[in-house]
N, C-alpha and C positions, 0 to 999 in steps of 0.2 A: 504494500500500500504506500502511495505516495503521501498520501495525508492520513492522520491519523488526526481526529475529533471525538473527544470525550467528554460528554457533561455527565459531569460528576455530582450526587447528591452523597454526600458526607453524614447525614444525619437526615436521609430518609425523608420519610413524610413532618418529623417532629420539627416545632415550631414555637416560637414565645411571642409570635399575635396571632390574633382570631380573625382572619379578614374570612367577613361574610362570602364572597363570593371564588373562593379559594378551589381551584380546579384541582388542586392533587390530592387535597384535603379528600377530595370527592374522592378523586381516581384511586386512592388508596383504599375505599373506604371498602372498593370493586375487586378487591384483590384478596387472596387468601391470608395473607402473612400485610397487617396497614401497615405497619412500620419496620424497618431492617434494623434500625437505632444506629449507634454511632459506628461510623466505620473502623475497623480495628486494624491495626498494624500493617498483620499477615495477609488481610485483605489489600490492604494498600499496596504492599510491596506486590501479591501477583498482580494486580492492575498492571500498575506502573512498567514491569515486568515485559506484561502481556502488550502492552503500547507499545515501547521499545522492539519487540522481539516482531511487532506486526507491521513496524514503518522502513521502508525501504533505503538505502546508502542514496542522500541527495534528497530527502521527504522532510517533512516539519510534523510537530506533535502540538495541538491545543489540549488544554486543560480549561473547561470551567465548569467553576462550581453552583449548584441550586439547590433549590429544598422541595418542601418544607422551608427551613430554612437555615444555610450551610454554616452560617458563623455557631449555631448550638453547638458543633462537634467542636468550639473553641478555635484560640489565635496556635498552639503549642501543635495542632493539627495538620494548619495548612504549613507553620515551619517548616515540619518532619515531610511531610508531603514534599516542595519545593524541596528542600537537602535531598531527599530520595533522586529525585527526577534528577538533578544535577549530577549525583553520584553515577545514577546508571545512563546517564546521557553519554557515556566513551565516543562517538564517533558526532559530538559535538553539532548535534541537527539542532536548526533552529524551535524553539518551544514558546509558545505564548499562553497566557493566562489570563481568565478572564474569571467573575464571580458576579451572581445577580442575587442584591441581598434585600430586606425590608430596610436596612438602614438604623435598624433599635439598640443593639448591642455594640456599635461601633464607636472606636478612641480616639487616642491620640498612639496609641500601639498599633490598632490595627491599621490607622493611616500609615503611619510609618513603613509598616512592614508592606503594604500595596505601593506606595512610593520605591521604596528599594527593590521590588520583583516587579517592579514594573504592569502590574496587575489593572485590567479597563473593567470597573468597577461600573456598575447597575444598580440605583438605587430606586425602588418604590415609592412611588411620591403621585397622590392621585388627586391632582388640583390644588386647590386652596386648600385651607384649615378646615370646615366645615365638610366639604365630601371628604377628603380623607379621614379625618375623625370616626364620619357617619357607616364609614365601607373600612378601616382596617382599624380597631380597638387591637389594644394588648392584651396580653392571655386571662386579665382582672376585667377587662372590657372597658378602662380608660384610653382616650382621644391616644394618638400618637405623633402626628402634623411635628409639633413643637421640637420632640425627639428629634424623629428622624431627620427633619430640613435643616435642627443642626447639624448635625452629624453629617448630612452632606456639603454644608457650608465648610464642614472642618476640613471632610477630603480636599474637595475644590481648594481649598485657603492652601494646605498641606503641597499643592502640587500633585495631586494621585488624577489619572486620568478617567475622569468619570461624569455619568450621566443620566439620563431618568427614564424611567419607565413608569408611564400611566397605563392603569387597563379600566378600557373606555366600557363603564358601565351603563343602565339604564339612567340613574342620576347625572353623572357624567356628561352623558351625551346630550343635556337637555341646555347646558353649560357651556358649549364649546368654544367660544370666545376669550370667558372666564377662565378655564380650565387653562389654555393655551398662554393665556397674558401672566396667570400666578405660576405657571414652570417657566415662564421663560425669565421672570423676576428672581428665582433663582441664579439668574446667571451663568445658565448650561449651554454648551454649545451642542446640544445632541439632546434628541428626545424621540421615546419609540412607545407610539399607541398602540395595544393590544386591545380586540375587542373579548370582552367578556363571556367566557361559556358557559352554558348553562349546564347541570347535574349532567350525567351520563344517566341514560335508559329514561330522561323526564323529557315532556314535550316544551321544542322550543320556545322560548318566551315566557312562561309561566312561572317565573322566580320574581321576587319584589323588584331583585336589581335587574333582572332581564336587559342586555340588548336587543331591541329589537330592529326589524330591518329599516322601517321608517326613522327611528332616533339614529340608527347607524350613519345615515342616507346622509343627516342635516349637521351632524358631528362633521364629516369629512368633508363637505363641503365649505362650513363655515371654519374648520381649521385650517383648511386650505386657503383659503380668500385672507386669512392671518396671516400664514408662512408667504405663502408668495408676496404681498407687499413687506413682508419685511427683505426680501430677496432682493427684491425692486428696488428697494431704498436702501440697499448696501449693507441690512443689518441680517446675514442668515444665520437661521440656528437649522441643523439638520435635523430631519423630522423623519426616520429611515422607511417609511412605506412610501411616502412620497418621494425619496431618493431614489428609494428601488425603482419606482414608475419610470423617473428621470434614466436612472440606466439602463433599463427594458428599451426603451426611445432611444436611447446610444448605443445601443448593440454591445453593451458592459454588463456583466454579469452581476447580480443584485447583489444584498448582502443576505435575505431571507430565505429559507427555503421554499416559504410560503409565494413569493414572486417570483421565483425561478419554476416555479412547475415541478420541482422533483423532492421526493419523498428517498429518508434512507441514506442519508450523506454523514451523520453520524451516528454514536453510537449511546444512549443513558446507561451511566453504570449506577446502580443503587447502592445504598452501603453493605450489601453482603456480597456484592461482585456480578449480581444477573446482570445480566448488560438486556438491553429493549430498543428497538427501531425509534425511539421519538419517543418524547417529553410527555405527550399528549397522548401516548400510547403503553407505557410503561404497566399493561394488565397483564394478567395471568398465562391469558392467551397467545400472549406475543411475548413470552420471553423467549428470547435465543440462549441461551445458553449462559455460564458463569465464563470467568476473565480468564480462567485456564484453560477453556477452550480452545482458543485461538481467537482474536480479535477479525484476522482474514477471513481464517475457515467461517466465523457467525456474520461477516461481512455477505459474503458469497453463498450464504448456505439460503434452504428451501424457505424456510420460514423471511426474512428478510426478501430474500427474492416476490414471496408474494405479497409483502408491505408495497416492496414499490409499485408492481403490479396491480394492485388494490388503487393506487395512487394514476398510475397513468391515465385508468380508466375515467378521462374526465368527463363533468356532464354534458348531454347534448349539446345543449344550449353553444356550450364552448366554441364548437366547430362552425356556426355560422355567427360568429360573435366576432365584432371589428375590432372590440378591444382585448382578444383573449392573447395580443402578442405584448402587449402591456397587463393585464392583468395574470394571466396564465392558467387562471381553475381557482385559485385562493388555495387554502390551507385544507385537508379534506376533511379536519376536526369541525370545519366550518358547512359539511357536505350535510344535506338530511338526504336521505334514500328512502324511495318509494318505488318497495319492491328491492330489485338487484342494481335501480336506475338513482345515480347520486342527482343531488341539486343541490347547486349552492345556497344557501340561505339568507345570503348577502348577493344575491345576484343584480337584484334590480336596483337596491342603492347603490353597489358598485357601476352601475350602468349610467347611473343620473348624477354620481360622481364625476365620472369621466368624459359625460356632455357639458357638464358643468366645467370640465381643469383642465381636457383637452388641450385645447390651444397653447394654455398657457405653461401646460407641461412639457410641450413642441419646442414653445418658447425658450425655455430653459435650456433644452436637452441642444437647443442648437446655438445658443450663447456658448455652453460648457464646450463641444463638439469646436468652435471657432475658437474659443480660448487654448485650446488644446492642439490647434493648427490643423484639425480633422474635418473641418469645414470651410 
């Protein structure tokens, strides 16, 4: 393997806030074994092991961490982790790191140590004081805003290279202005909206927080109509779906998997070592195999091969759709299926989206394209 990619959860589904609308909380809940608890040693060492021994002379190794939420497994964790990696890195392949955290538990240590490793840190952060309060309580069910936006204030201040992650709920989405103008008061230069999933096996929409496809439709557009004139007027913060779009139009390869159309590019290791096709798939059903497998062999093997498979199969709709070379299917977590036939469930707001930003996503992609000497 030329690339070897591992999101790693350290501490499993366990966590020290309550966010209501918490998808692993769920996905775990779908699983035989909710939590693996903290990752141990010997586990660690065959991963690490297993990564090394699966990336090819001339390949690079990502590492990052999620949860639940990974700082639980503590700071003396990802040390030992890191020294590991360097230890068995012999043939000196480049290694990146990255970690996506709630932002509660963090210092002036754990800055420190993301600063020296170089670590591109994710911090949760959903709007103002008020939605996030309303949508991620700590594990007592007190507000957390105050917490975490320090905390991110500290990295930022510290030099650690880091950013925000909002996941665009039904409250959320009714905000989109607001929502957009308190993360960008942050003083981030990167911000990446996830929309909101709803329970696994419940029908869509039927949860308080619900995204649904109309609030999704008026979020994207009206964030949109914010990022592009800050674009205009020389102030950009990157906002990565809208980047992705921007690179689909430049014939660049995205950053998501989700805009790229392909399923299956990495691998979820949990903290007893199963490893799972995706974040969003990490069940019973789809585990491939433990970390002494072979990372290759469960790369290549039957089970994996039918994730992607499951994946190419995009919905009709796709094939006579103008924008499916910019959009690509979406994410299939985001698919309802009726019968063996998937749908996207964001189909038609993504459509009224992109009659809506078209142009001016053109726009962009051919300012970038001429600054780049390719147009």
């Amino acid at each position: 393997m030329r690339y070897v990619s591992l999101l790693v959860k350290p501490s499993s589904s366990l966590c020290n806030m309550r966010c209501r609308y918490c998808f692993y909380a769920d996905e775990s809940e779908h699983r035989e074994t909710k939590s693996m608890g903290i990752m141990t040693d010997e586990t660690m060492e065959r991963l690490i092991g297993a990564a090394f021994a699966a990336c090819d002379d001339g390949g690079a190794l990502s590492f990052s961490f999620q949860g639940g939420e990974p700082t639980v497994a503590g700071l003396p964790f990802f040390e030992r982790f890191v020294r590991l990696v360097r230890e068995r890195n012999t043939r000196s392949l480049p290694v990146s790191w990255a970690i996506q955290t709630n932002g509660l538990a963090l210092n002036g240590e754990w800055a420190a140590f993301f600063k020296k490793e170089r670590f591109l840190v994710g911090v949760s952060i959903d709007g103002d004081r008020a939605l996030h309060d309303r949508m991620r309580p700590d594990a007592g069910g007190a507000g957390t805003f105050e917490r975490v936006a320090g905390n991110f204030r500290l990295l930022r201040d510290a030099g650690v290279d880091v950013n925000i992650l909002c996941v665009v709920n039904g409250e959320t989405a009714e905000r989109p202005r607001e929502v957009y103008r308190a993360l960008r008061s942050l003083k981030t230069d990167f911000i990446q909206f996830i929309p909101c999933l709803d329970p696994l096996e419940t029908e869509r929409g039927a949860m308080p927080w619900s995204l649904t496809p109309e609030k999704y439709g008026r979020f994207l557009k009206e964030t949109f109509d914010e990022w592009y004139n800050d674009w205009a007027s020389g102030r950009y913060v990157s906002v990565r779906q809208f980047d992705d779009y921007v690179h689909n139009l430049m014939g660049m390869p995205p950053s998501s998997c989700a805009a790229s159309g392909q399923c299956g590019t990495y691998l979820v290791a949990e903290a007893d070592g199963s490893l799972y096709p995706c974040d969003f798939y990490a069940l019973d059903e789809w585990k491939l195999g433990m970390a002494e497998d072979g990372l290759d062999r469960l790369m290549d093997g039957r089970l994996m091969r039918a994730f992607r498979h499951r994946a190419e199969r995009k919905p009709k709709e796709c094939a006579r759709c103008r924008y499916f070379p910019v959009c690509r299917g979406g994410c299939p977590r985001d698919w309802v299926r009726h019968g063996d036939q998937p749908h996207n469930y964001y189909c038609a707001p993504l459509k009224a989206f992109f009659d809506h930003a078209a142009e001016r996503l053109m726009r962009i992609a051919r300012a970038e394209l001429t600054h780049m000497g390719r147009f």
